[in-house]
C-alpha positions as CSV (number, residue, x, y, z in Angstrom):
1,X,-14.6,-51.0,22.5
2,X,-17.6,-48.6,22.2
3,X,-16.2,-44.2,21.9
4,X,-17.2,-42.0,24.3
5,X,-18.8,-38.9,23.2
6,X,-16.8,-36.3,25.0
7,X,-13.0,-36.1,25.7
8,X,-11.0,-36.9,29.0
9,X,-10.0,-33.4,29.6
10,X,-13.8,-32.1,29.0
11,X,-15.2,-34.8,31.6
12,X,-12.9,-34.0,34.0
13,X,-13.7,-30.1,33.3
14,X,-17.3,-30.7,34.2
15,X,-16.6,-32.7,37.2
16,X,-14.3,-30.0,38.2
17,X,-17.0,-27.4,38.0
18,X,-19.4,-29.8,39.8
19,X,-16.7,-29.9,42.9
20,X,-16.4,-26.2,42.8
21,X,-20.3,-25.7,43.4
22,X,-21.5,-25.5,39.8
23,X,-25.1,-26.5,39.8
24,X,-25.5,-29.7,38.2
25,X,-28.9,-28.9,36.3
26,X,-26.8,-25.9,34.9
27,X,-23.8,-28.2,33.7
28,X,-26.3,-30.8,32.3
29,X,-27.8,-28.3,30.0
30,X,-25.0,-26.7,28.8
31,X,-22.8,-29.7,27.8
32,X,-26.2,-31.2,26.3
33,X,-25.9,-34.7,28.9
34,X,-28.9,-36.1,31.0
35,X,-28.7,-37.0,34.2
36,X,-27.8,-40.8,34.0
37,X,-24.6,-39.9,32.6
38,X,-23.5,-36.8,34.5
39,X,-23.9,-40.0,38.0
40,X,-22.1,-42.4,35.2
């Protein structure tokens, strides 16, 4: 089975900041994703 790149608890930490109003452009560039695996 194929590693994901980032932990649980810092995927759910993003999300979380998405739900609280966090822009997700801002969250993309700072955690260094693109935009096809923020919507994973």
């Amino acid at each position: 089975m194929k590693q994901s790149r980032s932990a649980d608890a810092q995927i759910l930490s993003i999300l979380k900041q998405a739900e609280n109003g966090a822009p997700v452009s801002q969250l993309r560039r700072e955690h260094g994703m693109n935009s096809a695996a923020f919507y994973k």
